[in-house]
N, C-alpha and C positions, 0 to 999 in steps of 0.2 A: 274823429275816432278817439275814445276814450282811453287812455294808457291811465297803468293801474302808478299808484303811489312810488309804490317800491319801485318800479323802472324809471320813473321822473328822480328819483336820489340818485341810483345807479346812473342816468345819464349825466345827473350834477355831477357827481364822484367822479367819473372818466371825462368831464370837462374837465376838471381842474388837472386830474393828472396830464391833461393833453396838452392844458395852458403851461404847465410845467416843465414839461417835454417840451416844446417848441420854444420857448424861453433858454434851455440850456442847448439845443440843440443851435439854436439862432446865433448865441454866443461862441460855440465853439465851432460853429464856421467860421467868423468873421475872424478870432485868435487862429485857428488853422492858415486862412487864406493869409492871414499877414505874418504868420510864422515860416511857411512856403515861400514869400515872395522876402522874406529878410534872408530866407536860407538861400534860393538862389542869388540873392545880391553879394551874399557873402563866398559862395562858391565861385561867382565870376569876379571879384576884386581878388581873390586868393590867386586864381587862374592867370589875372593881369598880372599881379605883383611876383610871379613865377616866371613866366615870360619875359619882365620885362628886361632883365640883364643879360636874356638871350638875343634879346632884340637889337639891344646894344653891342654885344659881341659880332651878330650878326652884320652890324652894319659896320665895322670898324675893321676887325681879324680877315672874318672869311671872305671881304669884298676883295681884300687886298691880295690875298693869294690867289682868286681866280679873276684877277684884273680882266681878261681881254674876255671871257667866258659871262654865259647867262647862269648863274646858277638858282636851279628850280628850286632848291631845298631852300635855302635863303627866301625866295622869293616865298613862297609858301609858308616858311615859319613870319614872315615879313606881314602877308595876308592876314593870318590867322590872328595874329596879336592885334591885326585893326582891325577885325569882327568882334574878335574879345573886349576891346575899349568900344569899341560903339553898341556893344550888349552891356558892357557897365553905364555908361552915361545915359542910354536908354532908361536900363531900370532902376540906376542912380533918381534919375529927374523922376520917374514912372509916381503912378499915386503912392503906392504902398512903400516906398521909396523916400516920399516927402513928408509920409505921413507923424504928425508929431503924438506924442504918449495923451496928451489930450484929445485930440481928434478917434486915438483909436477906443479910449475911454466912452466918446460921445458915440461913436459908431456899434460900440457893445450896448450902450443902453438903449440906442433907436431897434437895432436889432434884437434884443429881449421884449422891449412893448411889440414890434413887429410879430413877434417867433410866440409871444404870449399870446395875442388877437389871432394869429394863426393856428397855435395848437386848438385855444378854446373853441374855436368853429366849427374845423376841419374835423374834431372828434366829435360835438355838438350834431353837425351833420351827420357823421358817418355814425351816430347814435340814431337816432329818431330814424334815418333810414333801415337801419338794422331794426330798431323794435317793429317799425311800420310793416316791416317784412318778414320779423318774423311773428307778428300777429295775423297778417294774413296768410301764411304758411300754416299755423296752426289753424286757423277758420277751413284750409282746404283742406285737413290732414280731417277733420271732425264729417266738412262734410264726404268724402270719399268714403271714412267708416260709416256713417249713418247710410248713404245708399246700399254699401255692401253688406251690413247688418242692419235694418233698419229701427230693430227694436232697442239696438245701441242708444242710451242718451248721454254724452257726456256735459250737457250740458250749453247751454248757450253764453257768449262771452258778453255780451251784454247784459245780462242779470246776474246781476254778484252775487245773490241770495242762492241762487239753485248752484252754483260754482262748488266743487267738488275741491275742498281745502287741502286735498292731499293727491292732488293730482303733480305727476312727475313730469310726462309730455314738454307740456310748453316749458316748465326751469329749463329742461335739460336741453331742447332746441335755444330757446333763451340763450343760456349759456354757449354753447356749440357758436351759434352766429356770433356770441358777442368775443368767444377765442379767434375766430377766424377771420374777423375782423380784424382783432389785435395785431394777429400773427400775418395779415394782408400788409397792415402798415409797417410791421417793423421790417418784411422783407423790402418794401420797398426803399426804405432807408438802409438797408446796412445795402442795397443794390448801387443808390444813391453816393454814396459812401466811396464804396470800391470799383464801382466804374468806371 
């Protein structure tokens, strides 16, 4: 199937912007996902180092005044602080934990050539599927009119010469598919996102 000039640019054009996108998109997961996992490491070292003088009072004061007694509040605040140390040493030791300012440097640029070879594709695809489709959408929409009016000729898409220069139809389908495309992937990403 022959695609005309100008859709072969417009699909170069929306690769690159897609190589673009997926490129910064690639990056600011990887800076999210290690900005998350430092923010929880720093919530649960804050949570231990709050605890921990209760832990010690707890084990010293209140053992002593209820000597012959179980006490559950003790025992419970007793528990809780060695969940809390064994959630720090976890995500202490954990990758993003270990991970050094070089490692996360080398992890941003695998994930840009990643997030680049992925946007370039994924929009390369979902281009050529769209033009492919909506070229045969306009072949059905011509031939539909020419049965219903048969002395209708708009024209055949294979001969460029008879092509009616100023026809609206197919831009405007064109366009239409190639928004709704757009508008298919960005919801799927801010979905992706807030999930």
């Amino acid at each position: 199937m022959q695609i005309r000039r100008e859709d072969e640019e417009l699909i170069h054009s929306l690769r690159l912007v897609g190589a673009g996108l997926g490129t910064i998109l690639a990056v600011l997961v990887v800076f999210s996902t290690y900005n998350h996992a430092k923010g929880r490491l720093a919530e649960q070292r804050q949570y231990v180092q709050q605890k921990a003088p209760l832990q010690a009072l707890a084990g010293s004061q209140l053992m002593f005044k209820n000597a012959g007694q179980s006490n559950k509040i003790v025992d419970g605040l007793l528990e809780n602080v060695k969940q809390a140390q064994f959630e720090l040493d976890r995500l202490e030791d954990g990758f993003w934990g270990t991970l050094p300012l070089a490692g996360l440097v080398g992890m941003s640029a695998a994930a840009s050539v990643v997030g680049f070879a992925g946007g370039y594709c994924s929009i390369w695809l979902l281009s050529w599927i769209g033009t492919i489709s909506t070229i045969k959408l306009i072949r059905s929409i011509y031939k539909v009119i020419r049965r219903i009016r048969p002395e209708f000729d708009g024209g055949d898409t294979q001969i460029d010469d008879r092509r009616d220069k100023a026809r609206v139809l197919p831009s405007i389908l064109k366009l239409s598919v190639i928004v709704l495309i757009g508008l298919a992937v960005l919801a799927t990403a801010v979905y992706w996102f807030t999930g």
